[in-house]
PyMOL Python script that loads the backbone (N, CA, C, O; Angstrom):
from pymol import cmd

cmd.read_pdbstr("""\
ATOM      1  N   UNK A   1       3.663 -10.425  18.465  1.00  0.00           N
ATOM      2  CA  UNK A   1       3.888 -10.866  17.099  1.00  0.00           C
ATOM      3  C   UNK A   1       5.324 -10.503  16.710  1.00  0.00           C
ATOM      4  O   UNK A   1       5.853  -9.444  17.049  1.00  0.00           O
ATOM      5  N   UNK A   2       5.889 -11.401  16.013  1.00  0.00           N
ATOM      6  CA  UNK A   2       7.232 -11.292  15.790  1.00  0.00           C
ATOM      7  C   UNK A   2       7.297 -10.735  14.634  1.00  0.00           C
ATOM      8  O   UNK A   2       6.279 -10.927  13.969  1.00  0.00           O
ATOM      9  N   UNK A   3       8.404  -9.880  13.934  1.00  0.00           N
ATOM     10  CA  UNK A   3       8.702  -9.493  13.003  1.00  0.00           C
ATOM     11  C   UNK A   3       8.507 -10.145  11.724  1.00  0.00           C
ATOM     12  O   UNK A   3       7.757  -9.666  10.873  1.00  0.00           O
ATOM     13  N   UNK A   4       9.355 -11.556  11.505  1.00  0.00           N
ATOM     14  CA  UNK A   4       8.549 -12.547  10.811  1.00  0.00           C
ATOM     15  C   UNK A   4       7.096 -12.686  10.187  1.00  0.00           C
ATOM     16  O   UNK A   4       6.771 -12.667   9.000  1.00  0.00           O
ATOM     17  N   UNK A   5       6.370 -12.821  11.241  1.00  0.00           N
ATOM     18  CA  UNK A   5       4.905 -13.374  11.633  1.00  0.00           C
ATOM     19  C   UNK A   5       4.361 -12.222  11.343  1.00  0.00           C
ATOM     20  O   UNK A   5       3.197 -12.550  11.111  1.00  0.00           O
ATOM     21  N   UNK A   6       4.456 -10.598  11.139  1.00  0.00           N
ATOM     22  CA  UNK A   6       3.960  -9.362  10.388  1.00  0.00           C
ATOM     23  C   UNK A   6       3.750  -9.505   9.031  1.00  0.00           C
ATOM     24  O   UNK A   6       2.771  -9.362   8.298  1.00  0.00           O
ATOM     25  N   UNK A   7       5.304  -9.930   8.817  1.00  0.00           N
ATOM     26  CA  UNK A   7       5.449 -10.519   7.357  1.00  0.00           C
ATOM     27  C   UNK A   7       4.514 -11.113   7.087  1.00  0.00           C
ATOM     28  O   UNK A   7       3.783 -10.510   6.301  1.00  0.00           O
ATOM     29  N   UNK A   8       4.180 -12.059   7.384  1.00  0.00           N
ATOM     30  CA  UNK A   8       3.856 -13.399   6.638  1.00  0.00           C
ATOM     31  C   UNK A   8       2.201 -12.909   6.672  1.00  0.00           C
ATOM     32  O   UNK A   8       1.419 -13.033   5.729  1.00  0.00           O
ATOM     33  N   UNK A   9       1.938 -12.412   7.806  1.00  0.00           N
ATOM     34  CA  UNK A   9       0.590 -11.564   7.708  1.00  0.00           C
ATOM     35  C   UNK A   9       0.204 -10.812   6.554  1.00  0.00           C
ATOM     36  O   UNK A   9      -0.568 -11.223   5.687  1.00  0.00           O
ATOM     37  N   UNK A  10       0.950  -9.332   6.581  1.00  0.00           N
ATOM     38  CA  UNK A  10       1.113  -8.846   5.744  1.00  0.00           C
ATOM     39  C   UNK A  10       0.908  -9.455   4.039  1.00  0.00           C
ATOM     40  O   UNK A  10       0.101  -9.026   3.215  1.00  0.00           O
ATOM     41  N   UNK A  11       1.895 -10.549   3.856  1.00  0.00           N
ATOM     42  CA  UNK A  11       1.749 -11.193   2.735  1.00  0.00           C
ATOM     43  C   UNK A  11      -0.079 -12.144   2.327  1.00  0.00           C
ATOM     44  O   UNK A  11      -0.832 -12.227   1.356  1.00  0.00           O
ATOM     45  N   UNK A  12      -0.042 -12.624   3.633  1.00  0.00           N
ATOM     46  CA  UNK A  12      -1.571 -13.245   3.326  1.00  0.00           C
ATOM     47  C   UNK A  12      -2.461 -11.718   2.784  1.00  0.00           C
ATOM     48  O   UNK A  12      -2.846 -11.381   1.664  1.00  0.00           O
ATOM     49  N   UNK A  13      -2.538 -11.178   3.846  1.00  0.00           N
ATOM     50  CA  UNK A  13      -3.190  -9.460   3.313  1.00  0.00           C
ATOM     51  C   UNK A  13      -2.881  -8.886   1.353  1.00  0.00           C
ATOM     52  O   UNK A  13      -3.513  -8.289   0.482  1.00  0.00           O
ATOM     53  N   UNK A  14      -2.047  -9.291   1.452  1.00  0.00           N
ATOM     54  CA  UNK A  14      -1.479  -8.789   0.020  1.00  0.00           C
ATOM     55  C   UNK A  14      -2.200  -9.616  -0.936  1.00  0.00           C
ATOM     56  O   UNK A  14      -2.594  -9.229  -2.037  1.00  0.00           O
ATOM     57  N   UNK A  15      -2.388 -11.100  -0.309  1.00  0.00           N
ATOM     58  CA  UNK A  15      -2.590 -12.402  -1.444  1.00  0.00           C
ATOM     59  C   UNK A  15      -4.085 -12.294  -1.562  1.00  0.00           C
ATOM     60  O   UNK A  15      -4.457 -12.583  -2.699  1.00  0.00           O
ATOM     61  N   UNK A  16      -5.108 -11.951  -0.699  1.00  0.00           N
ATOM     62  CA  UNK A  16      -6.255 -12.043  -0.446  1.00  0.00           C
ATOM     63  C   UNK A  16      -6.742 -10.288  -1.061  1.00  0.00           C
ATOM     64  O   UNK A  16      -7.856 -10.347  -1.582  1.00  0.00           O
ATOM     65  N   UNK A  17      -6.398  -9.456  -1.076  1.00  0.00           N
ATOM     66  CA  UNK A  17      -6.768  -8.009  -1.605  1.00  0.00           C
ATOM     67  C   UNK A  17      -6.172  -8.440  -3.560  1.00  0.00           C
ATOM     68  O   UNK A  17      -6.741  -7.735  -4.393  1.00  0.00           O
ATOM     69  N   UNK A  18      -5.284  -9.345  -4.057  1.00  0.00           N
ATOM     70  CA  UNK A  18      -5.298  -9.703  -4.629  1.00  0.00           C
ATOM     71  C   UNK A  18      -6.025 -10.235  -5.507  1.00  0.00           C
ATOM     72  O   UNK A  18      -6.215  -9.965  -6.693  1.00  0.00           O
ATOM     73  N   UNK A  19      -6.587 -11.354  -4.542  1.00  0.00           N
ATOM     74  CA  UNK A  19      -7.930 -12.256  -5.304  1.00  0.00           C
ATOM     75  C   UNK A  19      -9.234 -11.083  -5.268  1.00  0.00           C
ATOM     76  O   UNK A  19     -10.019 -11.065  -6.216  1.00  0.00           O
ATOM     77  N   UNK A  20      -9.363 -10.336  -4.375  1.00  0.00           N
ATOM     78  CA  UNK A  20     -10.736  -9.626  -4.208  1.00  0.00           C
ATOM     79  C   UNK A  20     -10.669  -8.489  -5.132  1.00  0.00           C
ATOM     80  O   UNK A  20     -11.616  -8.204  -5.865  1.00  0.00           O
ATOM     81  N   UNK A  21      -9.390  -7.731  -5.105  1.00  0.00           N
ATOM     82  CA  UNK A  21      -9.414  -6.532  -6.131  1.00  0.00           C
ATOM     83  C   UNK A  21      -8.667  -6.679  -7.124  1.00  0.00           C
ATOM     84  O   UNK A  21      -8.426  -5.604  -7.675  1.00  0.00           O
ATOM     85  N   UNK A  22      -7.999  -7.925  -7.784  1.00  0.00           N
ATOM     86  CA  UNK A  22      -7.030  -7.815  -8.880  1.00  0.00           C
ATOM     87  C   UNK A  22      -5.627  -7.554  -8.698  1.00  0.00           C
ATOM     88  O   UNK A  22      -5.228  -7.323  -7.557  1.00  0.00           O
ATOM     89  N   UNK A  23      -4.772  -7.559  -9.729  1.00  0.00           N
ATOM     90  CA  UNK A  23      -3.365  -6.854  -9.576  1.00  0.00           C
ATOM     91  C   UNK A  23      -3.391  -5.563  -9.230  1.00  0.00           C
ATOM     92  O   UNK A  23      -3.986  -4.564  -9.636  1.00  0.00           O
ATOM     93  N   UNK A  24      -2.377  -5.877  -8.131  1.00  0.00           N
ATOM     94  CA  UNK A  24      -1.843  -4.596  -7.595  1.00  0.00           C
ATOM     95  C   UNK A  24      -1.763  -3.793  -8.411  1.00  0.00           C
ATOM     96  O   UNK A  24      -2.674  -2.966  -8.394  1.00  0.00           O
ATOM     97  N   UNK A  25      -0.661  -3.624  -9.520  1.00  0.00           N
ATOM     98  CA  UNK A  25      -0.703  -3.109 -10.518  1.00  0.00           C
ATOM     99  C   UNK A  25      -1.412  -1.609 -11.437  1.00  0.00           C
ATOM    100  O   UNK A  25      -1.377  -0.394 -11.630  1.00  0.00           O
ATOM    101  N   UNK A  26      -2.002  -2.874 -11.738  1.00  0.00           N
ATOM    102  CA  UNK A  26      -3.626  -2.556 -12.415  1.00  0.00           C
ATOM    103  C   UNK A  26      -4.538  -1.429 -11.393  1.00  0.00           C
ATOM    104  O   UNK A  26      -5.020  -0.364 -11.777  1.00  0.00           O
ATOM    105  N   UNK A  27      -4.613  -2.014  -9.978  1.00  0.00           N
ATOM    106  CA  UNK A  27      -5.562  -1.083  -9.226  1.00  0.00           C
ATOM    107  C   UNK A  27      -4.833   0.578  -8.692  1.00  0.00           C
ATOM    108  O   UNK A  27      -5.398   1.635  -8.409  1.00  0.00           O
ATOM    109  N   UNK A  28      -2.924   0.085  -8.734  1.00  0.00           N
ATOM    110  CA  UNK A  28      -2.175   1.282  -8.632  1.00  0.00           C
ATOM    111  C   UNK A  28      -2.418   2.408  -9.644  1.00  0.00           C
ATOM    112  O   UNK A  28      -2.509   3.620  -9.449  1.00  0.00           O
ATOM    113  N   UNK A  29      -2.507   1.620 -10.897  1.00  0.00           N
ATOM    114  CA  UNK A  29      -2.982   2.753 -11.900  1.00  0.00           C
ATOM    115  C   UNK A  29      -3.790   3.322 -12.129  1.00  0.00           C
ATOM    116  O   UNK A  29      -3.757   4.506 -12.466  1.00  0.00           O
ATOM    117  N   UNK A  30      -5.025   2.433 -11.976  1.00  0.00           N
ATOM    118  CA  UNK A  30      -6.500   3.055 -11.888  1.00  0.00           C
ATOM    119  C   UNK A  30      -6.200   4.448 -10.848  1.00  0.00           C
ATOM    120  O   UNK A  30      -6.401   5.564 -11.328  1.00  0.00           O
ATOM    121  N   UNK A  31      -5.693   4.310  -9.350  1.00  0.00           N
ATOM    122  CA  UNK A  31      -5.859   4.986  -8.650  1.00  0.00           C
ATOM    123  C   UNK A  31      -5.033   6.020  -9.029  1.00  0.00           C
ATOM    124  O   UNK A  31      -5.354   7.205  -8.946  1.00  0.00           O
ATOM    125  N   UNK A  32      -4.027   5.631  -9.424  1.00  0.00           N
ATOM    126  CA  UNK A  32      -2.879   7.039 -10.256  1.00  0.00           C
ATOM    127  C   UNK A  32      -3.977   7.791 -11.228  1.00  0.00           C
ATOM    128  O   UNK A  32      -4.412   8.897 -10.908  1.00  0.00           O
ATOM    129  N   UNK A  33      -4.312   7.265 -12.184  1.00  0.00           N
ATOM    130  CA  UNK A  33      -5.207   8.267 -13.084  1.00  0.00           C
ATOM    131  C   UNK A  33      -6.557   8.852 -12.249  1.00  0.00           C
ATOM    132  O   UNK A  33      -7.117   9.887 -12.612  1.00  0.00           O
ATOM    133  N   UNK A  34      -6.880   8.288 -11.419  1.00  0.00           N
ATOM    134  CA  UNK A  34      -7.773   9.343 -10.459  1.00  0.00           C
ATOM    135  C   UNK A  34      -7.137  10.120  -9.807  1.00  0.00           C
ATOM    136  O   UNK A  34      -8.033  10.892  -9.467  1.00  0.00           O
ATOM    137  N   UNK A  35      -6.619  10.338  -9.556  1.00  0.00           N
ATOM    138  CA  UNK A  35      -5.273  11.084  -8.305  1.00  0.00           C
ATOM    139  C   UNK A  35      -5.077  12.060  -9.495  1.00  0.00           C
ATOM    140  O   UNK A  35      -5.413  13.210  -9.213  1.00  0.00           O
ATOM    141  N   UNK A  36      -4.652  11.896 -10.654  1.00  0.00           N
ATOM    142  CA  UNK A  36      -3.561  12.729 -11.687  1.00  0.00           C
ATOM    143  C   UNK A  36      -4.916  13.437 -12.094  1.00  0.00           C
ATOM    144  O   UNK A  36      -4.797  14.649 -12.272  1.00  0.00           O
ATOM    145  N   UNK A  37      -5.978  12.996 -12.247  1.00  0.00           N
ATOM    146  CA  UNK A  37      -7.529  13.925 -12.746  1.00  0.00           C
ATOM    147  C   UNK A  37      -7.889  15.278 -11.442  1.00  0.00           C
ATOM    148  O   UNK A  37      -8.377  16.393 -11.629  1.00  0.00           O
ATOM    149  N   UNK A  38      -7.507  14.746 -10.377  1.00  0.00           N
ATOM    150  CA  UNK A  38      -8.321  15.522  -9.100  1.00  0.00           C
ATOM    151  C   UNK A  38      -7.048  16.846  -8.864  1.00  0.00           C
ATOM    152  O   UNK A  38      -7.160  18.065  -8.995  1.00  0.00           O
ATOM    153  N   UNK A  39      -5.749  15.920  -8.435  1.00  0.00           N
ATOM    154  CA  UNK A  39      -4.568  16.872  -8.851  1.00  0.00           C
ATOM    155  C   UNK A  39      -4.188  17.898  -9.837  1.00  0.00           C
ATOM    156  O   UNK A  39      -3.623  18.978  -9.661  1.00  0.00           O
ATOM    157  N   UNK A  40      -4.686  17.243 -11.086  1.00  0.00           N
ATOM    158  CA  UNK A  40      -4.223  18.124 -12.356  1.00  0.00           C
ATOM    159  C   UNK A  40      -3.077  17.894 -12.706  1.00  0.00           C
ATOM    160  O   UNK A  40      -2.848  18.304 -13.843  1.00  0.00           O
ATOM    161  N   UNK A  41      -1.805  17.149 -11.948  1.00  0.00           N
ATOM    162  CA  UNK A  41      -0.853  16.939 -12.222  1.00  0.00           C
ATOM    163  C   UNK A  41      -0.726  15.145 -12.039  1.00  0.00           C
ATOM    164  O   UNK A  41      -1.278  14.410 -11.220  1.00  0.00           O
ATOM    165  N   UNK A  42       0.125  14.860 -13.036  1.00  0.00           N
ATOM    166  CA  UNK A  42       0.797  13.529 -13.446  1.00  0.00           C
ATOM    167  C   UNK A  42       0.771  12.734 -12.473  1.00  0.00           C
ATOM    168  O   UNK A  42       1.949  12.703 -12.116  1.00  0.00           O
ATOM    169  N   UNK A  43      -0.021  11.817 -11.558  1.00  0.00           N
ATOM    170  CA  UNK A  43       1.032  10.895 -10.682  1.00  0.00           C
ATOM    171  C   UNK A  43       0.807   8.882 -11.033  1.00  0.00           C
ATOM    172  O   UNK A  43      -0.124   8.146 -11.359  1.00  0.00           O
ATOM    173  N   UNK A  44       2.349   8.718 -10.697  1.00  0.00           N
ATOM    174  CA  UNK A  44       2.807   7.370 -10.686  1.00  0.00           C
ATOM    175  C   UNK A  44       1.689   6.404  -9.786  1.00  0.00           C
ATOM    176  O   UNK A  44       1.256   6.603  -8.651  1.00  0.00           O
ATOM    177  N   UNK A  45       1.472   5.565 -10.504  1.00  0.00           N
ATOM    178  CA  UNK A  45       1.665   3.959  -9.872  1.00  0.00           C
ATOM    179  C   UNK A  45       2.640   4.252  -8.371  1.00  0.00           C
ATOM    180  O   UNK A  45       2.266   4.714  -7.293  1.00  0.00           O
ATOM    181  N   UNK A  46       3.492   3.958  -8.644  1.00  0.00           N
ATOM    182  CA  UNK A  46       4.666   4.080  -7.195  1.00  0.00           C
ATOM    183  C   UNK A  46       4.371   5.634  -6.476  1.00  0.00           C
ATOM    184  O   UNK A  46       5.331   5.743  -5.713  1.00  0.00           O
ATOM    185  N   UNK A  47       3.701   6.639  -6.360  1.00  0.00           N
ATOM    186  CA  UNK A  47       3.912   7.576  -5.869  1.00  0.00           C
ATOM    187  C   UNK A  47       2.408   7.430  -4.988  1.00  0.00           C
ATOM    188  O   UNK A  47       2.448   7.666  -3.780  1.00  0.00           O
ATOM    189  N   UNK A  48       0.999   7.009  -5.672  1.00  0.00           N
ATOM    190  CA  UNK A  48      -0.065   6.257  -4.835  1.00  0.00           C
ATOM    191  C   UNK A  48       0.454   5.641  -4.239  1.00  0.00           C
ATOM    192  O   UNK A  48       0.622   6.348  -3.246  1.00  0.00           O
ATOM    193  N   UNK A  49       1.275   3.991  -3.889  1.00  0.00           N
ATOM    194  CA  UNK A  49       1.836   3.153  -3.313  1.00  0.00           C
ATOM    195  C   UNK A  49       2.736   4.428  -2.023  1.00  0.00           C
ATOM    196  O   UNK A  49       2.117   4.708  -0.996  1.00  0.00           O
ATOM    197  N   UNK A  50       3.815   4.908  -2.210  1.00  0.00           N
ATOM    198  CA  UNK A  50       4.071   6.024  -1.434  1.00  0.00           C
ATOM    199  C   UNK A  50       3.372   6.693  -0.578  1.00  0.00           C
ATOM    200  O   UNK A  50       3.627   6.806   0.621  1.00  0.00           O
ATOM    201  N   UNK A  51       2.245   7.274  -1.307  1.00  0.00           N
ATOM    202  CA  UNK A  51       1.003   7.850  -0.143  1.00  0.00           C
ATOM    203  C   UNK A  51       0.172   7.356   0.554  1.00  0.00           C
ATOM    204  O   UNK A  51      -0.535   7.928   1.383  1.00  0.00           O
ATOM    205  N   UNK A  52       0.198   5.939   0.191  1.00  0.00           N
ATOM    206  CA  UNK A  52      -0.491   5.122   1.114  1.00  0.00           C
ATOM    207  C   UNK A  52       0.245   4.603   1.953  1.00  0.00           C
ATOM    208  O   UNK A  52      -0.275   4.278   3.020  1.00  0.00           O
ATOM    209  N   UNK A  53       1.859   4.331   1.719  1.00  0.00           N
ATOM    210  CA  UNK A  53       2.516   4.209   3.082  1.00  0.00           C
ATOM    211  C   UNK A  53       2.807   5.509   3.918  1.00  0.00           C
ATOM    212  O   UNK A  53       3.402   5.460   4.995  1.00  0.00           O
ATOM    213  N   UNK A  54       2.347   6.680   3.349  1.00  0.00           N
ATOM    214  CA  UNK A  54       2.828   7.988   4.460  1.00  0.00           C
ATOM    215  C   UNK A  54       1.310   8.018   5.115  1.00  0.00           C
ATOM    216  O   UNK A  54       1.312   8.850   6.023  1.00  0.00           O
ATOM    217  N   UNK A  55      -0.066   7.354   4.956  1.00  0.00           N
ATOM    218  CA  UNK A  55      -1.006   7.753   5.309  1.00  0.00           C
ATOM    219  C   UNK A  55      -1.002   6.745   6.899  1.00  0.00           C
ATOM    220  O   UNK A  55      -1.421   6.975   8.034  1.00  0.00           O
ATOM    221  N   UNK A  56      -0.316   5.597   6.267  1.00  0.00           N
ATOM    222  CA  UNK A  56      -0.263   4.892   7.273  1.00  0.00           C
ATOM    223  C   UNK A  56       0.820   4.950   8.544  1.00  0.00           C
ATOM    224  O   UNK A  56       0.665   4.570   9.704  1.00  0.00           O
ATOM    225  N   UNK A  57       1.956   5.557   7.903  1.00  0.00           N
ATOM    226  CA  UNK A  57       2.967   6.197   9.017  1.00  0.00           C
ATOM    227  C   UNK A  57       2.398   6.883   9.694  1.00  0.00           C
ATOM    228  O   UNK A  57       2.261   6.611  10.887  1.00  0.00           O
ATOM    229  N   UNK A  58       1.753   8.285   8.993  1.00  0.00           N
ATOM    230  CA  UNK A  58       0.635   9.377  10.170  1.00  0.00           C
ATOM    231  C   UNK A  58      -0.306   8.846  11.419  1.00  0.00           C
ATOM    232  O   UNK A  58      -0.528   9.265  12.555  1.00  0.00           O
ATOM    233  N   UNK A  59      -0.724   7.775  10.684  1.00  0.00           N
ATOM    234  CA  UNK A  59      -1.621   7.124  11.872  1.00  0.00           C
ATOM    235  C   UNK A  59      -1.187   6.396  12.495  1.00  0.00           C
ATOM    236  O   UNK A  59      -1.764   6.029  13.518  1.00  0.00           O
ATOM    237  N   UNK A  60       0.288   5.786  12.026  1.00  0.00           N
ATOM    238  CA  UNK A  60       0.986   5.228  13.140  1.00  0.00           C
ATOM    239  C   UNK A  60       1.827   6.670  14.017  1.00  0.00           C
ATOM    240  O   UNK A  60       2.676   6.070  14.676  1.00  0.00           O
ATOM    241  N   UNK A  61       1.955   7.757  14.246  1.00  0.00           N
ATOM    242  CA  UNK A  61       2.373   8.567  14.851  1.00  0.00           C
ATOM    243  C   UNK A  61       1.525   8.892  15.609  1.00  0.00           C
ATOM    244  O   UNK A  61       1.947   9.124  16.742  1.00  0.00           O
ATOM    245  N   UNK A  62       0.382   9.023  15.447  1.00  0.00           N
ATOM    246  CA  UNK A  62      -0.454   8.411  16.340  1.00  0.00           C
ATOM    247  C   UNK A  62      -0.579   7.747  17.032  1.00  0.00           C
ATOM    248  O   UNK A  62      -0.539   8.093  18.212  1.00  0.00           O
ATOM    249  N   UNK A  63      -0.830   6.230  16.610  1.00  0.00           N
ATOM    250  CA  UNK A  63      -0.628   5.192  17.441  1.00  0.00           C
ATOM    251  C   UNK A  63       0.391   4.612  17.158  1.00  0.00           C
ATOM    252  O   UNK A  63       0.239   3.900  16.165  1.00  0.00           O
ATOM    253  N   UNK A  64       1.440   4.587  17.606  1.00  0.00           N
ATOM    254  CA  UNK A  64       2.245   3.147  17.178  1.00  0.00           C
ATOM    255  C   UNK A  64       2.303   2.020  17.635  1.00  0.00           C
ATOM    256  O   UNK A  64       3.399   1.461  17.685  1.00  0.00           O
ATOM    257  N   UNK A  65       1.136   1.375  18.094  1.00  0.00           N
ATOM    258  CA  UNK A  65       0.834   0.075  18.206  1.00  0.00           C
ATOM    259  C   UNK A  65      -0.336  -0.402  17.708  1.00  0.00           C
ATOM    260  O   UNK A  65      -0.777  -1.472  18.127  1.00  0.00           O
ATOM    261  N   UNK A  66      -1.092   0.433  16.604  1.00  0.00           N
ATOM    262  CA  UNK A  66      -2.410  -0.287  15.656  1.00  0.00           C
ATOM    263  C   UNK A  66      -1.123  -1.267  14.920  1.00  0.00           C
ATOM    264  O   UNK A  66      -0.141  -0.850  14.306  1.00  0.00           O
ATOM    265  N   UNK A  67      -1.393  -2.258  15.127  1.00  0.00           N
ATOM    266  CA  UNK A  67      -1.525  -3.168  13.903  1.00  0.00           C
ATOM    267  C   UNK A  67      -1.440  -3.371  12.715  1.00  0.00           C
ATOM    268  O   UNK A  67      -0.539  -3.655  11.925  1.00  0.00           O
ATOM    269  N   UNK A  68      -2.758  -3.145  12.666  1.00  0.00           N
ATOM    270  CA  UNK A  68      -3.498  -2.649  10.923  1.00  0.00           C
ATOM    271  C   UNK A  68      -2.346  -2.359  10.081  1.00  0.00           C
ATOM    272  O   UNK A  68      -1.731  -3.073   9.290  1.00  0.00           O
ATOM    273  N   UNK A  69      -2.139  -0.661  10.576  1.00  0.00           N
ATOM    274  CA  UNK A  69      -1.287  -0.183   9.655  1.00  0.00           C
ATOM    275  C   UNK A  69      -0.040  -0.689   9.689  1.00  0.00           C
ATOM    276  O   UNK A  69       0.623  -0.527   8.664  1.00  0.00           O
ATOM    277  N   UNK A  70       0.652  -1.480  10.945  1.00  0.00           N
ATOM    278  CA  UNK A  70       1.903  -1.345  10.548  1.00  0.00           C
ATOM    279  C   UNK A  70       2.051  -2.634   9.187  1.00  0.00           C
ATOM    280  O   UNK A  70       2.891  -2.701   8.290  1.00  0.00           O
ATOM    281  N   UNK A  71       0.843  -3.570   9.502  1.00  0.00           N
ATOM    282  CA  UNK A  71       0.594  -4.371   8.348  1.00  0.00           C
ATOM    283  C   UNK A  71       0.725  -3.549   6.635  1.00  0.00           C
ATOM    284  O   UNK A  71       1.524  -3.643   5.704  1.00  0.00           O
ATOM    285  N   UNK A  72      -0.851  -2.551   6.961  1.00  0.00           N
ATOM    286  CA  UNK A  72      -0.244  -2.189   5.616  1.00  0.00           C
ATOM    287  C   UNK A  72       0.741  -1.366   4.835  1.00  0.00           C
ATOM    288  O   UNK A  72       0.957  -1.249   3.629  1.00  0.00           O
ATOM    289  N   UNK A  73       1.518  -0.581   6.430  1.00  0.00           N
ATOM    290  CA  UNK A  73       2.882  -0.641   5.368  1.00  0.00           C
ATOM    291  C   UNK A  73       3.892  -1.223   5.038  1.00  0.00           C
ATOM    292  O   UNK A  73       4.895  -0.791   4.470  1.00  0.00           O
ATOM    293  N   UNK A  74       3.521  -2.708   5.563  1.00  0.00           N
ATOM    294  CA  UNK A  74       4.672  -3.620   5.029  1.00  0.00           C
ATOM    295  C   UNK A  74       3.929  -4.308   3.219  1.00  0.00           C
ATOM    296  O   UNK A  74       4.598  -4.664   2.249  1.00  0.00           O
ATOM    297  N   UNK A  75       2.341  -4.277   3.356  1.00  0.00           N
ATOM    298  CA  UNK A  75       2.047  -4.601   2.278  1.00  0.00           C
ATOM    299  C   UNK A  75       1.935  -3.532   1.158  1.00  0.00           C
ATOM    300  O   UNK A  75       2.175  -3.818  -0.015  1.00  0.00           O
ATOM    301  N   UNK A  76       1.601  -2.423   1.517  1.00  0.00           N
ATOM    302  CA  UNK A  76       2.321  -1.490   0.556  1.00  0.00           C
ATOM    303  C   UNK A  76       3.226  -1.135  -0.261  1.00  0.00           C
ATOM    304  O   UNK A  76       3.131  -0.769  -1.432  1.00  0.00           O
ATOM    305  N   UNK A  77       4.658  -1.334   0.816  1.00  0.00           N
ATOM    306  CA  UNK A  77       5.633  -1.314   0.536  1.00  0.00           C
ATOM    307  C   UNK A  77       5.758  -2.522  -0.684  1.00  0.00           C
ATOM    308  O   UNK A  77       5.985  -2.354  -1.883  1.00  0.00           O
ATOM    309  N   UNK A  78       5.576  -3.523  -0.095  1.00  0.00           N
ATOM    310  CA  UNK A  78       5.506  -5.291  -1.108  1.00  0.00           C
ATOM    311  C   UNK A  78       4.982  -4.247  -3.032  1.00  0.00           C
ATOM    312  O   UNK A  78       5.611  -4.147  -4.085  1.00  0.00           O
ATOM    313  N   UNK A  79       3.979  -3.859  -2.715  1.00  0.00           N
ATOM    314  CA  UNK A  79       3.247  -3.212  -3.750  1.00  0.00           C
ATOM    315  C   UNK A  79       4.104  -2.497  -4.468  1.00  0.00           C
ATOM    316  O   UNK A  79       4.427  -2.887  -5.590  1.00  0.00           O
ATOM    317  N   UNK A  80       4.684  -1.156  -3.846  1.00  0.00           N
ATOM    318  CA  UNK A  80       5.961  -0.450  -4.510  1.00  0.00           C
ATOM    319  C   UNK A  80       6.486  -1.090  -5.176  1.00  0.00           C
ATOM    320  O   UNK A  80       6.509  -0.920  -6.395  1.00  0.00           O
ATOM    321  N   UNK A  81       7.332  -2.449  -4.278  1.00  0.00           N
ATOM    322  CA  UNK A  81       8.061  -3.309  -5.621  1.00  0.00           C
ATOM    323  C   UNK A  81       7.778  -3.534  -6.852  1.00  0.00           C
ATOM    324  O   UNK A  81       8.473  -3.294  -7.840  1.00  0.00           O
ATOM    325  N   UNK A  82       6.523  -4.102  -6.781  1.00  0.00           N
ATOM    326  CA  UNK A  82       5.716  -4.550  -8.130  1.00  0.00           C
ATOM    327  C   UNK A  82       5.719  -3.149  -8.997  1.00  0.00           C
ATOM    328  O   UNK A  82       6.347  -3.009 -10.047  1.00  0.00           O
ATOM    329  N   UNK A  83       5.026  -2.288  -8.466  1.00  0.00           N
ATOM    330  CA  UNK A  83       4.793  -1.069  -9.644  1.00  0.00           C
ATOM    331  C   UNK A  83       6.032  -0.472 -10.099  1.00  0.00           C
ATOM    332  O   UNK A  83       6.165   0.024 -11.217  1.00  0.00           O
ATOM    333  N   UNK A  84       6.901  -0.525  -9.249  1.00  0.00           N
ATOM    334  CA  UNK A  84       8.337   0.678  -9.338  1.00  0.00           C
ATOM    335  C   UNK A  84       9.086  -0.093 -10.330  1.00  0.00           C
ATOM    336  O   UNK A  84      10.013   0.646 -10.663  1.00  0.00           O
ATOM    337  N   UNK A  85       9.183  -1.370 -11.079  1.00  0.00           N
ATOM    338  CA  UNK A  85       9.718  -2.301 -11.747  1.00  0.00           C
ATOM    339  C   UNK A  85       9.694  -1.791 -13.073  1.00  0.00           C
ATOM    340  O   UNK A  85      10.150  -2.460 -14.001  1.00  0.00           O
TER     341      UNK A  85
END
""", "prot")
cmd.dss("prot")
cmd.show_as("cartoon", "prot")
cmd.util.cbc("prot")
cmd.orient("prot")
């Protein structure tokens, strides 16, 4: 798979978790105010988006040829954009 063709993966992944769970957004925050309840401390929209691309780096240090993840940290990342705005 070409670099490209991750992309464009990636993006279908993004468009389809979209339709099934809503705006990115919206579900970044939800998950921020659960995160900021369990923590006790404050966290961002963009700082969930963040930990879900370091969860997926770890398991790519692991493997670095799953797939999966390297998908979702290109759609993650996509996500950052949106929230960090």
């Amino acid at each position: 798979m070409t670099a490209e063709m991750l992309l464009k993966h990636a993006a279908a992944v993004v468009a389809n978790r979209r339709e099934t769970y809503g705006c990115p957004r919206t579900s970044m925050e939800a998950i921020a105010k659960r995160w900021s309840l369990t923590l006790g401390h404050t966290v961002t929209p963009a700082q969930v988006a963040l930990c879900l691309i370091d969860l997926k780096l770890a398991r790519l240090a692991h493997d670095p040829t799953h797939l999966d993840s390297m998908v979702d940290v290109a759609g993650y990342a996509a996500i950052l954009r949106e929230v960090a705005r």
